[in-house]
C-alpha positions, -999 to 999 in steps of 0.1 A, spaced: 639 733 -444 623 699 -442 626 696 -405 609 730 -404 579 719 -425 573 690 -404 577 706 -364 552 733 -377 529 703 -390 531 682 -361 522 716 -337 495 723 -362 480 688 -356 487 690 -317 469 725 -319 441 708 -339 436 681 -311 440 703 -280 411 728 -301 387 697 -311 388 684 -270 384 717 -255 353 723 -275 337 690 -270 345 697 -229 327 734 -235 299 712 -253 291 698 -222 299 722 -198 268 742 -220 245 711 -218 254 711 -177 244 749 -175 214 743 -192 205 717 -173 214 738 -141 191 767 -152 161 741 -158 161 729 -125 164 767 -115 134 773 -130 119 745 -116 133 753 -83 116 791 -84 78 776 -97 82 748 -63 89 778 -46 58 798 -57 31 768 -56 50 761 -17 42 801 -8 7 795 -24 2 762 -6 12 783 28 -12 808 28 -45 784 18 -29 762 51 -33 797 70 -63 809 53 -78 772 68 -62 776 103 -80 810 107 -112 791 96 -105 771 118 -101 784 148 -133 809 140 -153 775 136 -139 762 172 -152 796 189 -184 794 172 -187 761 184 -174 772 220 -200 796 219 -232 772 210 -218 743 238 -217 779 262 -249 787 255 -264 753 255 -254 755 291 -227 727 285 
């Protein structure tokens, strides 16, 4: 009866451990996902102020190139 008593302790303790280390691991793996959806988030707002960033560039070429015409029309009509 004894020997009974103490295999069922000693698995209850094993269990114990085996329970206490897998959630400390899922403890971190949550920390790791959070951290991964952070930089997600991050990654997405980058992405919006890059697409932003784009168009003023081409908004500024366009001026640009109506500014060199303009210009190629003046030196035309200067007669240079």
């Amino acid at each position: 009866m004894w020997v009974w008593i103490a295999v069922v302790a000693i698995a209850l303790v094993v269990l114990v451990s085996l329970a206490v280390r897998l959630l400390g691991r899922l403890s971190g793996l949550q920390r790791a996902a959070r951290r991964l959806q952070r930089r997600q988030e991050e990654a997405l707002r980058l992405q919006a102020g890059a697409e932003s960033l784009q168009q003023t560039v081409q908004g500024l070429q366009d001026r640009a190139e109506i500014a060199q015409g303009r210009v190629a029309q003046i030196q035309a009509g200067l007669g240079r």
